[in-house]
C-alpha positions as CSV (number, residue, x, y, z in Angstrom):
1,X,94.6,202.0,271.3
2,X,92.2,204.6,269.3
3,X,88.8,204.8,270.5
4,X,86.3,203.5,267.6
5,X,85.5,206.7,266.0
6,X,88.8,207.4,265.7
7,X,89.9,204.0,264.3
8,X,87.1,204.5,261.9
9,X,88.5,207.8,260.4
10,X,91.8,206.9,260.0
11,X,90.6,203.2,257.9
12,X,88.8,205.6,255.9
13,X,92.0,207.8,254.8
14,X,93.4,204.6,254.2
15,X,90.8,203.4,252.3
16,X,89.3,200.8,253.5
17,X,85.7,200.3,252.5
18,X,83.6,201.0,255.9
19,X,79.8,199.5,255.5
20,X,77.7,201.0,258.2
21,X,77.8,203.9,260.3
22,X,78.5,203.5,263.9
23,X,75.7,202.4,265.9
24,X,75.4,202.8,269.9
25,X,74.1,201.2,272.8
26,X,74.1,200.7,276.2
27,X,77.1,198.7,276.4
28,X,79.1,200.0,273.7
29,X,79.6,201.1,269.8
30,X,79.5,198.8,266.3
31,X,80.3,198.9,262.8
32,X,81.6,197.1,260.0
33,X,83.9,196.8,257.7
34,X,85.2,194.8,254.1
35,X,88.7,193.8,254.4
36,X,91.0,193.5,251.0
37,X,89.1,190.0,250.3
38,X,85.7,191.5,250.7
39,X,85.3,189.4,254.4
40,X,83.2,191.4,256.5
41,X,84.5,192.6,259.9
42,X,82.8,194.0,262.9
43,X,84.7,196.6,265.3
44,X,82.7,196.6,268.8
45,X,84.1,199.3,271.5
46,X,82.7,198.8,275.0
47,X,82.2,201.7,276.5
48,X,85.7,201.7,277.7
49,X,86.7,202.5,274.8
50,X,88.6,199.4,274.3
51,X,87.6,198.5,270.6
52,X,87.9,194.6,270.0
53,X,87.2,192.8,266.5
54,X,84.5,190.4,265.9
55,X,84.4,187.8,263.0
């Protein structure tokens, strides 16, 4: 799987309506996104790189 940054970039050439840059910490990276029903979705990578979605 795509680290964050990269699953980031590629929602964006596809659109997808990304509301925050990504933030760091100590533990990992954030952001958020709208899906196609305006729901908002957050995208956490530990610093693994592993990204996981959070509702």
């Amino acid at each position: 799987m795509p680290d964050l940054e990269a699953l980031v970039e590629q929602l964006k050439k596809e659109g997808v309506n990304i509301l925050d840059d990504i933030e760091t910490y100590d533990f990992g990276k954030f952001t958020h996104i709208l899906d196609i029903e305006e729901n908002k979705i957050g995208f956490w990578s530990m610093n693994n790189n592993e990204p996981r979605f959070i509702f």
